[in-house]
C-alpha positions in Angstrom: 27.0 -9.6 -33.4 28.9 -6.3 -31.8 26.5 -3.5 -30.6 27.4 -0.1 -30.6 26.0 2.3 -28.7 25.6 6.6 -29.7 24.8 9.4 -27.2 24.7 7.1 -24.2 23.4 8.6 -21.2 22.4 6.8 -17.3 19.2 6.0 -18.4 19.3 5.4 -22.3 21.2 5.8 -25.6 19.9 7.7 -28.3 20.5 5.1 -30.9 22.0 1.8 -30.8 23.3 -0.3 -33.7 22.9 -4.1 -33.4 24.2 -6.2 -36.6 22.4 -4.4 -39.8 19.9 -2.7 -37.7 19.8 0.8 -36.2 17.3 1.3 -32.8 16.3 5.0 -32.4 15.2 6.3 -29.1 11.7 8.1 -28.8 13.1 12.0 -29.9 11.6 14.6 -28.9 12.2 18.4 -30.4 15.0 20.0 -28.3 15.7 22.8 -30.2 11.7 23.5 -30.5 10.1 23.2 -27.3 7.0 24.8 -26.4 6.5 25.8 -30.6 3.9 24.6 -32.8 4.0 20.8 -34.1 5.3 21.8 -37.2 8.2 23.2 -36.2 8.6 20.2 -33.2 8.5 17.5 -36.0 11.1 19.6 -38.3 13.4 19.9 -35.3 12.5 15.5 -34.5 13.0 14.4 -37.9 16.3 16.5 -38.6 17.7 14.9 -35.3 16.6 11.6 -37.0 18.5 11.9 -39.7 21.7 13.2 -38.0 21.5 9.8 -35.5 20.9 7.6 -38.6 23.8 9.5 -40.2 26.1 9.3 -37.1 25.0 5.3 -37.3 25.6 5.2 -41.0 22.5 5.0 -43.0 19.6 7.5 -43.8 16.0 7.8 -43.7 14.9 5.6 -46.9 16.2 2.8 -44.8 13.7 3.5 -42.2 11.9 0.2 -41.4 9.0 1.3 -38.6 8.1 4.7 -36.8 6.1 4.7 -34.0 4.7 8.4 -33.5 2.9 10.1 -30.3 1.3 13.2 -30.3 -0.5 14.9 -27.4 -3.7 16.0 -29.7 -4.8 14.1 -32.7 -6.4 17.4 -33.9 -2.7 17.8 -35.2 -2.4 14.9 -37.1 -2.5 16.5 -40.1 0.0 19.2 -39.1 2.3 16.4 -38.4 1.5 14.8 -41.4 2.6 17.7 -43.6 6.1 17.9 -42.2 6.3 14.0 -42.3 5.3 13.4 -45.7 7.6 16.5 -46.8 10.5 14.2 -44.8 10.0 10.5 -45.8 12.0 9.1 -49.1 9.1 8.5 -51.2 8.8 5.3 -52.4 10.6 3.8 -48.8 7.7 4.5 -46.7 8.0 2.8 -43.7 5.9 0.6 -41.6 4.0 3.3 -39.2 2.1 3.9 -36.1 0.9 7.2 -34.5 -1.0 7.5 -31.1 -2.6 10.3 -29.0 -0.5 10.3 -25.3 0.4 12.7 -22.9 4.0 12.8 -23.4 7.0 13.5 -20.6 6.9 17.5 -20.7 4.1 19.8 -21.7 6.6 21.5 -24.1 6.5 18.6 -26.3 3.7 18.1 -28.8 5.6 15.3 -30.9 7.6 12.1 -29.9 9.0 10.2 -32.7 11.4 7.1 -32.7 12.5 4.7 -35.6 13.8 1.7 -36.3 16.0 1.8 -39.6 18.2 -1.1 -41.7 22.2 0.0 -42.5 
């Protein structure tokens, strides 16, 4: 099976396809740094669905998310955005943890794994 690589950089790629299935780095909110974890997780999930775009599929074939936010006193801040986001009915498998993440800027970290 061929694997294709988007957005490669020297230390990672932001998404790589392998066969039928579509590996998404952890994301972080570029756009949003430093703002509230709403607007971090809009900014996250719109990347995600331009990378599962760019790797042709979309976000109701997302198999597993594995979240991390740096307070789980915004859960439920995240949770709003999130739920607004996912297809209903093709909610995925789902994990989200309290860590201190690379930058202080960022609040949210989000990476999925998704079928074409």
């Amino acid at each position: 099976m061929s694997v294709t690589r988007h957005d490669i950089g020297p230390r990672m790629s932001q998404a790589v396809v392998h066969g039928n299935t579509v590996y998404l780095a952890g994301i972080v909110a570029r756009d949003a740094p430093g703002k509230s974890v709403t607007e971090q997780t809009k900014n996250i999930l719109a990347l995600i669905d331009g990378y599962l775009a760019k790797a042709g599929t979309d976000k109701s074939k997302v198999l597993s998310a594995n979240i991390w936010i740096t307070d789980m006193k915004t859960f439920g801040e995240m949770n709003a955005v999130w739920d607004g986001w996912v297809a209903p009915g093709h909610t995925p498998a789902r994990a989200t943890v309290e860590a201190k993440l690379a930058s202080p800027d960022y609040k949210v970290e989000i990476m999925v794994v998704a079928a074409k």
